[in-house]
NUVOFI-924718 format. One record per residue: residue in three letters; x, y, z of N, C-alpha, C, O in turn; residue number from 1. Coordinates in pm, whole numbers. Layout:
N
- ALA, X, Y, Z, X, Y, Z, X, Y, Z, X, Y, Z, NUM
...
***
This chain:
105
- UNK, 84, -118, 0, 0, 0, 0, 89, 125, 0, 200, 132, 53, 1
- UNK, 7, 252, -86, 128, 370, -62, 64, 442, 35, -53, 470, 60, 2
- UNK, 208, 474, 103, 153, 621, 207, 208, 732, 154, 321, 748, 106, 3
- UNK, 130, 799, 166, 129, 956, 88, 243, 1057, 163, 319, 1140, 113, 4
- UNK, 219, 1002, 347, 315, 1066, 405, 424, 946, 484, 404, 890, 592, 5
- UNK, 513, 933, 415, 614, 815, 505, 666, 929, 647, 637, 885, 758, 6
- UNK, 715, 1024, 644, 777, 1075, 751, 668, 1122, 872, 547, 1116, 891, 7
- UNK, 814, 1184, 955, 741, 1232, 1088, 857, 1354, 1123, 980, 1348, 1122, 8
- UNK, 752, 1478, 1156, 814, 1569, 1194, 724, 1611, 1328, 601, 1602, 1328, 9
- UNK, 794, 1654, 1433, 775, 1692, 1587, 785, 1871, 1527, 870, 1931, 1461, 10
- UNK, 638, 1915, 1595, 645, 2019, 1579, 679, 2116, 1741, 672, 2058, 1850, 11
- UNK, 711, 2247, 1731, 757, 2266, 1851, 721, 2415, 1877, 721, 2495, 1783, 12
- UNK, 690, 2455, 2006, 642, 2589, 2002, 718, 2632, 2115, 750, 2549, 2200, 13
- UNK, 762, 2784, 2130, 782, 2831, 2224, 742, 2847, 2363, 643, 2920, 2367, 14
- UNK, 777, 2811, 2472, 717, 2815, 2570, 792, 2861, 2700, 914, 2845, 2694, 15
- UNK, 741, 2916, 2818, 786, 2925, 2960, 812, 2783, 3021, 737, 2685, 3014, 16
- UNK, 948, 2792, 3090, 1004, 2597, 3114, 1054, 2622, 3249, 1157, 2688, 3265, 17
- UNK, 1020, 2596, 3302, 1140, 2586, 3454, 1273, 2577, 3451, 1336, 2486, 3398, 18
- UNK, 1324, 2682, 3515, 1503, 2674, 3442, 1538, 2604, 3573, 1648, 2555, 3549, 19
- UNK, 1511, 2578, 3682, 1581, 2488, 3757, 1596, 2552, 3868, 1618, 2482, 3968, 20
- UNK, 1588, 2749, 3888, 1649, 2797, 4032, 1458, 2842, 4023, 1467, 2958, 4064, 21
- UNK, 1360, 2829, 4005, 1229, 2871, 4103, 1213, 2948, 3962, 1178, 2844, 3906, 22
- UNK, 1210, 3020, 3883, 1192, 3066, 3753, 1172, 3021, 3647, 1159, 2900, 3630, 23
- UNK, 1162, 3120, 3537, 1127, 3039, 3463, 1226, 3082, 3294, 1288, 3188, 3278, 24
- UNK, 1219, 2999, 3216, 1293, 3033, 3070, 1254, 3022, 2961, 1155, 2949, 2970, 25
- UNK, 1272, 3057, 2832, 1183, 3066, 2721, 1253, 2910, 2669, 1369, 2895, 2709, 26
- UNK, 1205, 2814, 2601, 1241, 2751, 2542, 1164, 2627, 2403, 1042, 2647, 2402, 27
- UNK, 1198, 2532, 2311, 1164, 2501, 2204, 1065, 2346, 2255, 1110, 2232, 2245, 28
- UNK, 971, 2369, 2292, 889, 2210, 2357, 817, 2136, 2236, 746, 2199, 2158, 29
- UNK, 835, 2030, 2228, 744, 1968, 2131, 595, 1969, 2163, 539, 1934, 2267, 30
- UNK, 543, 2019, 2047, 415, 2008, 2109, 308, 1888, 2027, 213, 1835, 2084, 31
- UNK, 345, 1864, 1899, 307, 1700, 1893, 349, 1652, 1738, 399, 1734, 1661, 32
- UNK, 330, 1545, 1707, 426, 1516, 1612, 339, 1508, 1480, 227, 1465, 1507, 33
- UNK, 356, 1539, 1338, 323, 1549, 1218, 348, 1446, 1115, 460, 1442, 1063, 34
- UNK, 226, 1335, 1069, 285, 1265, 945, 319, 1383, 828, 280, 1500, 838, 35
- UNK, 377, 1346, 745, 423, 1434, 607, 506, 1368, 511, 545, 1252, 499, 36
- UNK, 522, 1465, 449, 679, 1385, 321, 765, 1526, 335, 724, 1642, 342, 37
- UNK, 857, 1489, 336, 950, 1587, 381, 1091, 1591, 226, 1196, 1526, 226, 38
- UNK, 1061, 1649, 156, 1163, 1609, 58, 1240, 1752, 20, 1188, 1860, 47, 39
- UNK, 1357, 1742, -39, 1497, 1847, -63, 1432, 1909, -216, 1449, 1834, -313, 40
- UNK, 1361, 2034, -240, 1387, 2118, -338, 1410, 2047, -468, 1505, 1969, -470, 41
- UNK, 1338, 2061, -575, 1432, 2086, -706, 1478, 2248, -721, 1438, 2350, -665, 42
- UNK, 1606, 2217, -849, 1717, 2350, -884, 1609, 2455, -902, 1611, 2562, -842, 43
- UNK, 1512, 2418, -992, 1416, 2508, -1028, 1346, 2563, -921, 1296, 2676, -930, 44
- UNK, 1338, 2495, -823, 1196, 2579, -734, 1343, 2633, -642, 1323, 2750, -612, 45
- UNK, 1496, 2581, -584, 1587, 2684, -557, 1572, 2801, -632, 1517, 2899, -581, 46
- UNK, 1621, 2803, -769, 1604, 2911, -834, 1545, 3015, -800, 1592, 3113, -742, 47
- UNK, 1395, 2986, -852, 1274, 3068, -818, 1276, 3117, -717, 1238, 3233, -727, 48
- UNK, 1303, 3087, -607, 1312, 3115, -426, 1395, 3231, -409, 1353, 3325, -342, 49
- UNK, 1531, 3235, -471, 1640, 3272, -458, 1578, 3405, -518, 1551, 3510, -458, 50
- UNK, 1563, 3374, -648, 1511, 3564, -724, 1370, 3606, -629, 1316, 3697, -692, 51
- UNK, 1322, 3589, -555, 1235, 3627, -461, 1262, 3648, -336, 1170, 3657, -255, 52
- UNK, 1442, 3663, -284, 1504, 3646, -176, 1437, 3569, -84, 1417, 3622, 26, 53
- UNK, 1374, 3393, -115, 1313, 3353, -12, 1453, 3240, -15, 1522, 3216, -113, 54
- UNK, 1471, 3175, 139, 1566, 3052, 124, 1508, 2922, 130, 1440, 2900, 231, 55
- UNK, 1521, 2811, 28, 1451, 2739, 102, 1536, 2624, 116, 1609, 2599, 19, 56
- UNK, 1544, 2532, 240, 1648, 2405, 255, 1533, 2230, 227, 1550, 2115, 186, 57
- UNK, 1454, 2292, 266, 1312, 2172, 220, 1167, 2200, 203, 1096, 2296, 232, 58
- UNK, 1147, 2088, 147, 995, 2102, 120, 926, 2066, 157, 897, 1968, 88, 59
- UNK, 832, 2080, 266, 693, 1980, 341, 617, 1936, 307, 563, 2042, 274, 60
- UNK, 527, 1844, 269, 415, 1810, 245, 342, 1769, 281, 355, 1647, 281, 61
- UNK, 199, 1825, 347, 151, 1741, 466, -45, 1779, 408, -93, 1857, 326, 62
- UNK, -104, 1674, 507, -283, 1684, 473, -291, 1838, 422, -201, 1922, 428, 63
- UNK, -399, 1852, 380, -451, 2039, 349, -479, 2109, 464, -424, 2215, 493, 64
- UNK, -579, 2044, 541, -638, 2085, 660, -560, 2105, 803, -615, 2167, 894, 65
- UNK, -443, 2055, 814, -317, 2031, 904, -314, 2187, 917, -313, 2253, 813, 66
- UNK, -313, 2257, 1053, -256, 2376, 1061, -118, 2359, 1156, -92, 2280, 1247, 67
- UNK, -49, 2456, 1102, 93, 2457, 1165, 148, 2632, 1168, 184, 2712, 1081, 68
- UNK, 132, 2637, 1321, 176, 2807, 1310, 273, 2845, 1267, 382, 2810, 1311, 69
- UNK, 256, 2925, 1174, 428, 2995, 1153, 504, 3028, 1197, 611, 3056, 1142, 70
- UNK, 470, 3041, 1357, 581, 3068, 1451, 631, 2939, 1490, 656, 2935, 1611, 71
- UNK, 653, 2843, 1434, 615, 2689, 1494, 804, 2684, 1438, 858, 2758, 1356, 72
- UNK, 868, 2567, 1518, 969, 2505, 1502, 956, 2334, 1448, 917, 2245, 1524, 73
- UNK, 984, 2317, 1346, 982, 2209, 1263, 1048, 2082, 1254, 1069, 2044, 1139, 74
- UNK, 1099, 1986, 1377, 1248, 1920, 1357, 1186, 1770, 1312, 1091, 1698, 1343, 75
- UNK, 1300, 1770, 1219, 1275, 1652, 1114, 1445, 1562, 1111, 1540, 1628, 1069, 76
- UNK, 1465, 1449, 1145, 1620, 1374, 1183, 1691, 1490, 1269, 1757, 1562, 1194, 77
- UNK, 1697, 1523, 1379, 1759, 1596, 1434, 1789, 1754, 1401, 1876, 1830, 1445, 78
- UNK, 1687, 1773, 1312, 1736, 1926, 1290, 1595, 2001, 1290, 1483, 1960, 1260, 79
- UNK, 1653, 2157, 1346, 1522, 2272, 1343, 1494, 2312, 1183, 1573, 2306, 1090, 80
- UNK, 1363, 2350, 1183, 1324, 2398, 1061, 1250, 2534, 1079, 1213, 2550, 1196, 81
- UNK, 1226, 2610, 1017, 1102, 2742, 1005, 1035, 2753, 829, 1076, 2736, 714, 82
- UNK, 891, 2798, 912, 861, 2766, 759, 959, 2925, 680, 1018, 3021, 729, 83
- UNK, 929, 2875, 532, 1024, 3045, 503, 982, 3109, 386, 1050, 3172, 305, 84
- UNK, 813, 3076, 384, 715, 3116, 295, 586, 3086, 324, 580, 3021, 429, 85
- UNK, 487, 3104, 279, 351, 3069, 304, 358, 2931, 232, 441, 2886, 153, 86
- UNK, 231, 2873, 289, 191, 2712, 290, 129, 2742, 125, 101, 2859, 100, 87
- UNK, 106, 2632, 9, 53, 2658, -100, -25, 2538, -84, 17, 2442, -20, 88
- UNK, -159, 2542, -151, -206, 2405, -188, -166, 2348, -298, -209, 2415, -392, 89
- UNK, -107, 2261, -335, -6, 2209, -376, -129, 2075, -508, -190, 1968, -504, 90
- UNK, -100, 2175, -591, -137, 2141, -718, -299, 2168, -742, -364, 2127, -838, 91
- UNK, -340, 2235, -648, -494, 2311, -656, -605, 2253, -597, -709, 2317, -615, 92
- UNK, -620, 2086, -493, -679, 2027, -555, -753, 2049, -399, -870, 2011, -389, 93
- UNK, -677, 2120, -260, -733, 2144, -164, -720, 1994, -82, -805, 1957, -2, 94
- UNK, -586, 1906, -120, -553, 1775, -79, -462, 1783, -9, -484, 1726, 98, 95
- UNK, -297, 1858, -23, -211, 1846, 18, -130, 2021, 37, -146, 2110, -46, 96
- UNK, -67, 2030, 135, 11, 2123, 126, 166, 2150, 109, 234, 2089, 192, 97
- UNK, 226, 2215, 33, 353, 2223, 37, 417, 2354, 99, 387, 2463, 51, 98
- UNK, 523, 2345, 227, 541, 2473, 316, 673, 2457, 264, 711, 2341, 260, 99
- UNK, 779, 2572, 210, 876, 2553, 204, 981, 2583, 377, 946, 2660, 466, 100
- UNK, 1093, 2503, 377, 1147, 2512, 520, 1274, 2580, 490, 1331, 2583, 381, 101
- UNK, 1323, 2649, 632, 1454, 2702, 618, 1501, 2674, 739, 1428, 2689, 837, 102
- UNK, 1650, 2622, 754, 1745, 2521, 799, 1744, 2640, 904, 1748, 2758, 868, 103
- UNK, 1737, 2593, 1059, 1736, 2717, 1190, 1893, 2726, 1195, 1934, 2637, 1270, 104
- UNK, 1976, 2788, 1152, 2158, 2819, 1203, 2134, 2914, 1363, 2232, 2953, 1427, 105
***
């Protein structure tokens, strides 16, 4: 059988955490995890990105209806993501979305 989304990305939001002395600290909490397809750009859609000064390091693809805040932290094999454009419906059909990601340095 095919799955539309093989991966899993942990999404993560900012939050107040107990730093350990009675206070408190800002930090990256998972707040729950996302099936998707998670795949690397073609040259062309780099391209395109680039003359629009957008960056992009991947491509998401997840249900239509899936909301994911834009303030949201994205980690997919050990690494942060941000989205680094608006979400598109991804080929018109109101099925799937494609968010482009940019690598957190």
């Amino acid at each position: 059988m095919y799955d539309e989304f093989p991966h899993e990305v942990t999404l993560k939001v900012l939050k107040n955490v107990p730093n350990g002395s009675g206070g408190t600290k800002k930090d990256w909490v998972p707040e729950r995890d996302l099936d998707c397809f998670v795949d690397t750009p073609s040259t062309n859609r780099l391209v395109e990105a680039s003359k629009l000064g957008i960056t992009i390091h991947r491509d998401l693809y997840c249900d239509y209806e899936e909301v994911i805040p834009t303030t949201a932290r994205i980690e997919y094999e050990g690494i942060d993501y941000v989205m680094s454009g608006d979400a598109e419906d991804q080929g018109g059909m109101h099925e799937v979305l494609r968010i482009p990601l940019k690598k957190v340095t």
